[in-house]
The first five atom37 places (N, CA, C, CB, O) and aatype in JSON, in Angstrom:
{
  "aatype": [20, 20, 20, 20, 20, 20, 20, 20, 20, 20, 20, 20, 20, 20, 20, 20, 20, 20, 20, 20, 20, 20, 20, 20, 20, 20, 20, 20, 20, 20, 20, 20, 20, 20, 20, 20, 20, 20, 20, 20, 20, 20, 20, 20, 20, 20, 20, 20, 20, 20, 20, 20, 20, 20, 20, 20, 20, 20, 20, 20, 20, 20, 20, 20, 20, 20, 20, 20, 20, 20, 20, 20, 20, 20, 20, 20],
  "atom_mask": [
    [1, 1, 1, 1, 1],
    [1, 1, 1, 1, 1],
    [1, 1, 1, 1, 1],
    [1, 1, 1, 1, 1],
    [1, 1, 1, 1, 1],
    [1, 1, 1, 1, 1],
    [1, 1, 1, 1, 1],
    [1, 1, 1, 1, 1],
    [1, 1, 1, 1, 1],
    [1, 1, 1, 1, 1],
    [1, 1, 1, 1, 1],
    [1, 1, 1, 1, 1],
    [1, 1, 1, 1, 1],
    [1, 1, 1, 1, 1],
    [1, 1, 1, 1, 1],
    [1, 1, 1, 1, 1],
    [1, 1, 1, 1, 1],
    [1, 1, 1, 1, 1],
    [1, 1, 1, 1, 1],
    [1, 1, 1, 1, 1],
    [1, 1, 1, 1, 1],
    [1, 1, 1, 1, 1],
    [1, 1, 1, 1, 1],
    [1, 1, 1, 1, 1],
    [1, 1, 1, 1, 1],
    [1, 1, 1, 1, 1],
    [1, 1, 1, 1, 1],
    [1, 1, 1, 1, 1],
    [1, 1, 1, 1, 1],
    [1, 1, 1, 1, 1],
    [1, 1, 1, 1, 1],
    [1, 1, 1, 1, 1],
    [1, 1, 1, 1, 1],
    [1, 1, 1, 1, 1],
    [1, 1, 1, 1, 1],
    [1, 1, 1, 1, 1],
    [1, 1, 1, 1, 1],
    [1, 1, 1, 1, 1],
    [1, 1, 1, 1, 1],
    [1, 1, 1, 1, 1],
    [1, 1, 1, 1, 1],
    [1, 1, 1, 1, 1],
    [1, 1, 1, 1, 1],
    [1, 1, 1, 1, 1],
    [1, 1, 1, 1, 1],
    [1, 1, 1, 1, 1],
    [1, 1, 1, 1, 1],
    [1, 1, 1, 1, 1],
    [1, 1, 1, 1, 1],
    [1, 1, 1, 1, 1],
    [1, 1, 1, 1, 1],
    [1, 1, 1, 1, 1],
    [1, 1, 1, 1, 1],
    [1, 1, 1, 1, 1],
    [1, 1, 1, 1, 1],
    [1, 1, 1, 1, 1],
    [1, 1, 1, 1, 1],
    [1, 1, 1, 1, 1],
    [1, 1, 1, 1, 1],
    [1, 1, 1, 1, 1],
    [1, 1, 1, 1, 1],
    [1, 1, 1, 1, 1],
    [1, 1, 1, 1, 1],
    [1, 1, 1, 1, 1],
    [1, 1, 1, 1, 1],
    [1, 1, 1, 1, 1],
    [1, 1, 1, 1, 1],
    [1, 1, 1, 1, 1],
    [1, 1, 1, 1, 1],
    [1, 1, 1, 1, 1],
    [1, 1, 1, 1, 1],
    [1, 1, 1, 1, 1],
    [1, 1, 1, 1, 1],
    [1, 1, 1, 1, 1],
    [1, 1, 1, 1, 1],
    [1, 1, 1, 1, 1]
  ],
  "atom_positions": [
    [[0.81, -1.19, 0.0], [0.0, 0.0, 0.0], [0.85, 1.27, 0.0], [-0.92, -0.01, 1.19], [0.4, 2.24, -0.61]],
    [[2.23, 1.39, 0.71], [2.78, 2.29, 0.72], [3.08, 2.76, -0.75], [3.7, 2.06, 1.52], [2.77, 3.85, -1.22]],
    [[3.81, 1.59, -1.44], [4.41, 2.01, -2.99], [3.06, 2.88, -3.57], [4.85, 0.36, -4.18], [3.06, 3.98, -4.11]],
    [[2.41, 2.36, -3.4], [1.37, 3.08, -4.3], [0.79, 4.39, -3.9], [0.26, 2.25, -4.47], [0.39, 5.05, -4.86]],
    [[0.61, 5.03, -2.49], [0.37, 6.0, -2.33], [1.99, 7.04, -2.35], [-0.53, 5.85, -1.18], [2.1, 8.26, -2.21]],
    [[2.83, 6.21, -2.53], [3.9, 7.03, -2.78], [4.12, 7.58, -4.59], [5.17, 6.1, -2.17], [4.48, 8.68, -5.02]],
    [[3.63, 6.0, -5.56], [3.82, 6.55, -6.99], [2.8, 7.88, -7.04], [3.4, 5.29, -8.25], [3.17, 8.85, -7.71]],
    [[1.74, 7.92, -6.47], [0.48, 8.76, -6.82], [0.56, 10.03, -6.36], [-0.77, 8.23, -6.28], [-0.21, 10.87, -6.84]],
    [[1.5, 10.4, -5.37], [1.92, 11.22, -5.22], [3.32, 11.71, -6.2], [1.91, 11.06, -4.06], [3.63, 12.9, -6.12]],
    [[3.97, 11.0, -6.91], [5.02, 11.2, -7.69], [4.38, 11.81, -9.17], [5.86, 9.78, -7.78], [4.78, 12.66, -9.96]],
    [[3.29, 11.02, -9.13], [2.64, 10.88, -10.55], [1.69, 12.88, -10.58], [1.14, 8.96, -10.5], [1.64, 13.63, -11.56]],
    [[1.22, 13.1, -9.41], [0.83, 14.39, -9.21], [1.99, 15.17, -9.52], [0.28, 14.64, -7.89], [1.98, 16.0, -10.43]],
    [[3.02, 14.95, -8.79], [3.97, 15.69, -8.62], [4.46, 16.26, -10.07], [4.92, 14.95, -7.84], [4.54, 17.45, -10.38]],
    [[4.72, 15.34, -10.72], [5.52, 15.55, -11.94], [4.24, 16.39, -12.58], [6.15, 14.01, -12.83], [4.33, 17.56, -12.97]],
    [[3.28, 15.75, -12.62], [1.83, 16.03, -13.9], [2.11, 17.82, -13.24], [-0.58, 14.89, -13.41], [2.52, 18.66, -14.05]],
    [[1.87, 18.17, -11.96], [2.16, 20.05, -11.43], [3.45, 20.6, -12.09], [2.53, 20.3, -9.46], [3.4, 21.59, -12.81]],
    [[4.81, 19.82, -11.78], [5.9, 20.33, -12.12], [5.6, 20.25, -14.1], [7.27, 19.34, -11.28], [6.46, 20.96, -14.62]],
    [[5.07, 19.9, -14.7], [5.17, 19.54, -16.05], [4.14, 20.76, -16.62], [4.71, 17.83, -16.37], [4.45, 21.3, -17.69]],
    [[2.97, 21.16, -15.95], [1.86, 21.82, -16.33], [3.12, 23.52, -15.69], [-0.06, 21.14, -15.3], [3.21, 24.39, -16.56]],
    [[3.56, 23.68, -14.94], [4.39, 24.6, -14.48], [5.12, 24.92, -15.73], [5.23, 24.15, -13.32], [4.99, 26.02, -16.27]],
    [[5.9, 23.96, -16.19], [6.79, 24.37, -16.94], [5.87, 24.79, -18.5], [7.98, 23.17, -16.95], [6.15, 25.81, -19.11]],
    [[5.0, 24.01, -18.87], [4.38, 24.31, -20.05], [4.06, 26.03, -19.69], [2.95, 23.2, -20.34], [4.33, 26.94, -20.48]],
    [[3.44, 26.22, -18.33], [3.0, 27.72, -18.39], [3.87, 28.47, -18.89], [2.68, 28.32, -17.2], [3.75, 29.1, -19.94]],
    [[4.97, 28.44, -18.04], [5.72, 29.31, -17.49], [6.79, 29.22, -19.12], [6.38, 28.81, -15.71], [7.09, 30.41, -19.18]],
    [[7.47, 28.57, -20.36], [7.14, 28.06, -21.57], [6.53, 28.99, -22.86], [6.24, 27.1, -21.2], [6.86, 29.25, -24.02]],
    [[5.32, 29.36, -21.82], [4.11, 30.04, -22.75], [4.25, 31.63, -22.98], [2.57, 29.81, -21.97], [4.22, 32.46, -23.89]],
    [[4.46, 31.52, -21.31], [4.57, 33.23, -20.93], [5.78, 33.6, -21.87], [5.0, 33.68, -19.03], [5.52, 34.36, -22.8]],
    [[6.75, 33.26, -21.76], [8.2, 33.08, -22.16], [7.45, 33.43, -23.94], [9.16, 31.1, -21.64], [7.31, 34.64, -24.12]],
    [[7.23, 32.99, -24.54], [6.9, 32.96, -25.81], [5.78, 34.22, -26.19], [6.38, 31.51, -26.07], [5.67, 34.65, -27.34]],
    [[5.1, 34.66, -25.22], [4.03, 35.52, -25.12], [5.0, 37.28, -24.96], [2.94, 34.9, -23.56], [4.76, 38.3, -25.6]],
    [[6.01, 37.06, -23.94], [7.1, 38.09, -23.55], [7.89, 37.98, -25.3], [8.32, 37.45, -21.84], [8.4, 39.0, -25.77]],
    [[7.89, 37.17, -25.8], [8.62, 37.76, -27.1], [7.91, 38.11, -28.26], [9.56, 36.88, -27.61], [8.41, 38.81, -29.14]],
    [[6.67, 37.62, -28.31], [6.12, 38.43, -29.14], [5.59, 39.62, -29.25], [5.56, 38.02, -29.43], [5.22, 40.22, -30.26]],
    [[5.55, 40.06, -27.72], [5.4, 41.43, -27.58], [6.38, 42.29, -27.59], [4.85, 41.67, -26.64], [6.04, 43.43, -27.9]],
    [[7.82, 42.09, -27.29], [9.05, 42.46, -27.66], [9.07, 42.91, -29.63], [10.07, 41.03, -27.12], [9.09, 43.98, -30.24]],
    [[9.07, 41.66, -30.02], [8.91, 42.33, -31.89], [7.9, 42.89, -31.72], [8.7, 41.3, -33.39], [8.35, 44.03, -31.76]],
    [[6.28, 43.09, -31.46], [5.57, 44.1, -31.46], [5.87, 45.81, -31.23], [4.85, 43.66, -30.7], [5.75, 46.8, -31.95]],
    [[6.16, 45.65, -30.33], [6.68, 47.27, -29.41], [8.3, 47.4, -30.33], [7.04, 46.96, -26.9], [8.78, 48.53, -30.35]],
    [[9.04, 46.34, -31.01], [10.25, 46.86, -31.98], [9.73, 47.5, -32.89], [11.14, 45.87, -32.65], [9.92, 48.68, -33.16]],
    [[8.66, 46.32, -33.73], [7.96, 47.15, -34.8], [7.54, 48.6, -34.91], [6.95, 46.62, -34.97], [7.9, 49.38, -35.79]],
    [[6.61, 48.91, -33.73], [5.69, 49.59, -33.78], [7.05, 50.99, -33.81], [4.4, 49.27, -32.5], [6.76, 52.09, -34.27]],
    [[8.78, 50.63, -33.12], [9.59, 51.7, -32.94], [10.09, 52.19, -34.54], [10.82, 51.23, -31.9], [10.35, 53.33, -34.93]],
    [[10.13, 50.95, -35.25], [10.0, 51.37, -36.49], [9.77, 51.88, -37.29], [9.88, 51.24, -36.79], [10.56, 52.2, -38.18]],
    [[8.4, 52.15, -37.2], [7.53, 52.95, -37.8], [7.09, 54.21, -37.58], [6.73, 52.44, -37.83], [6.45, 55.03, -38.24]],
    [[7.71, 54.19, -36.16], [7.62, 56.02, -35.22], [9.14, 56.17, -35.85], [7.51, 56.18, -32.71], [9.5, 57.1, -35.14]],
    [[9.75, 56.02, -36.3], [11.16, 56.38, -36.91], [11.01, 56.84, -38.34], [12.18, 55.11, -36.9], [11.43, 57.89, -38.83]],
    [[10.37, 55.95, -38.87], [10.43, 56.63, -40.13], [9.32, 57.82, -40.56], [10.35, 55.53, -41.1], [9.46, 58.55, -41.54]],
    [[8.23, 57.87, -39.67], [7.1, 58.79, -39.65], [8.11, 60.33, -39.11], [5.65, 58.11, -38.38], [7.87, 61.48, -39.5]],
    [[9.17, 59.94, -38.18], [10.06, 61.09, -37.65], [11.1, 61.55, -38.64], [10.81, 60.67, -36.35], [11.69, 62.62, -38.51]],
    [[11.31, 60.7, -39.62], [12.76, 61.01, -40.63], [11.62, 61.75, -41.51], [13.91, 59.39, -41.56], [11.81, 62.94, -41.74]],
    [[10.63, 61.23, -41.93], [9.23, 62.13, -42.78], [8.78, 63.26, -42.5], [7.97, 61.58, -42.74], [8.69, 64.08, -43.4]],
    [[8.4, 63.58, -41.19], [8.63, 64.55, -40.87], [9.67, 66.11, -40.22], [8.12, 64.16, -40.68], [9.31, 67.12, -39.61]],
    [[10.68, 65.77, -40.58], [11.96, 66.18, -40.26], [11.78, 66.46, -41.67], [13.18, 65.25, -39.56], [11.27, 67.55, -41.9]],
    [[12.03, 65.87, -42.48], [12.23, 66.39, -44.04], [11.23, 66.95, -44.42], [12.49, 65.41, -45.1], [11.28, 67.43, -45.56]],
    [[10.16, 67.08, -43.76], [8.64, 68.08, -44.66], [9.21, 69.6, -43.93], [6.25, 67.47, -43.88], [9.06, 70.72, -44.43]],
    [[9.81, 69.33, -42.74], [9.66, 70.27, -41.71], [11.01, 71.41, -42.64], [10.05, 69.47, -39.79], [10.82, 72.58, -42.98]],
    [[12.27, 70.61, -42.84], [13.64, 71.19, -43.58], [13.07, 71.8, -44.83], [14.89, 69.94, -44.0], [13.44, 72.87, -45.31]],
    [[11.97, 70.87, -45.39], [12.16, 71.67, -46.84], [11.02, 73.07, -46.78], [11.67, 70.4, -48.39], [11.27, 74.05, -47.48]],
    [[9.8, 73.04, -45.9], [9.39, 74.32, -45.64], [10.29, 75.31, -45.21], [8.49, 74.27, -44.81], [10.05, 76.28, -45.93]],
    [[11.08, 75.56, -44.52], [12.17, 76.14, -44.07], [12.58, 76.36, -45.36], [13.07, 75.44, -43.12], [11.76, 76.93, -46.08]],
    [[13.67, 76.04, -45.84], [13.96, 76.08, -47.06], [13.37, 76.91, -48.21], [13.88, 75.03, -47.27], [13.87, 77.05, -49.33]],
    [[11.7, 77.69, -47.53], [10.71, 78.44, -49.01], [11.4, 79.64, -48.03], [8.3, 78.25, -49.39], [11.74, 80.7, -48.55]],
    [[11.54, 79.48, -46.97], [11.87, 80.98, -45.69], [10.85, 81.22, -44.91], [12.11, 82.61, -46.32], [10.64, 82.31, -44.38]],
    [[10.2, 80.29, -44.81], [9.12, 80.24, -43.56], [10.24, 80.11, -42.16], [7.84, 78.59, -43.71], [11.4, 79.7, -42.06]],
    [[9.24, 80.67, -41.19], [10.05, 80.22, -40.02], [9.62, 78.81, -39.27], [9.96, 81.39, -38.98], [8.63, 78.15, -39.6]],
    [[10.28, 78.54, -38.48], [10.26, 77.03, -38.12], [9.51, 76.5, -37.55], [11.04, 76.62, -37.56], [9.56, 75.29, -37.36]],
    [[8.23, 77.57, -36.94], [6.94, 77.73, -36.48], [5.92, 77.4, -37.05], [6.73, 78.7, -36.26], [4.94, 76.9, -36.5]],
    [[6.12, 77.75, -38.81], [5.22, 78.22, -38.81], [5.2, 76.66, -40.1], [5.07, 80.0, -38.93], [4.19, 76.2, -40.64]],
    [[6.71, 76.14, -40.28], [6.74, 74.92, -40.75], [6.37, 73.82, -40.45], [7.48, 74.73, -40.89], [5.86, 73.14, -41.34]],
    [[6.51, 73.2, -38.88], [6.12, 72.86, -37.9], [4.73, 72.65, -38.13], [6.48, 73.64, -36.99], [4.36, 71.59, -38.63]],
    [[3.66, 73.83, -37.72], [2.84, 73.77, -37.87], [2.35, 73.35, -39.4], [2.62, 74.65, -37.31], [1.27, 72.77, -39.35]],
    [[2.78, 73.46, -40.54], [2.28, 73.32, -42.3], [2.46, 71.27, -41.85], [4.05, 74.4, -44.16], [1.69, 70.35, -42.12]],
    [[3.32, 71.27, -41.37], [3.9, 69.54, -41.55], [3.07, 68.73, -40.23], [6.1, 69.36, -41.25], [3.05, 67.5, -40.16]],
    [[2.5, 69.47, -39.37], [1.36, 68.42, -38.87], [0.1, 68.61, -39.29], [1.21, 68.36, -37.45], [-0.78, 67.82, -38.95]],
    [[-0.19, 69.87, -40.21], [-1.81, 69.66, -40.82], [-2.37, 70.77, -40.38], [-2.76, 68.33, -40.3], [-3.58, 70.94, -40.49]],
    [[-1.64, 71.57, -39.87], [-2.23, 72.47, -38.71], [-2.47, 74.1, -39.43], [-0.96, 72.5, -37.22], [-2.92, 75.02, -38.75]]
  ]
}
């Protein structure tokens, strides 16, 4: 009787330690896809900033002031 309330407790044991690791696995995989998300998304605030930097230089450039370029290059 002992062996057996000892496997059944082994058999829990592992089945917790095994469901642990699958979680914990998951999260792990969940933390990196949100990592390339939030890279991406830096991506694209970069080049929207090199776009606007160059709308902003070439108004400047007619002899507007930098105010008033600024303002032409967000819509405003």
């Amino acid at each position: 009787m002992a062996i057996k309330k000892d496997t059944k407790k082994d058999l829990r044991k592992n089945k917790a330690m095994l469901a642990y690791g699958i979680i914990q696995l998951g999260s792990k995989v969940v933390s990196a896809f949100a990592l390339v998300a939030i890279a991406l998304g830096f991506c694209s605030l970069k080049k929207e900033s090199d776009f606007f930097n160059e709308c902003v230089e070439e108004i400047k450039a007619t002899g507007s002031p930098t105010a008033d370029s600024v303002r032409f290059c967000t819509g405003g």
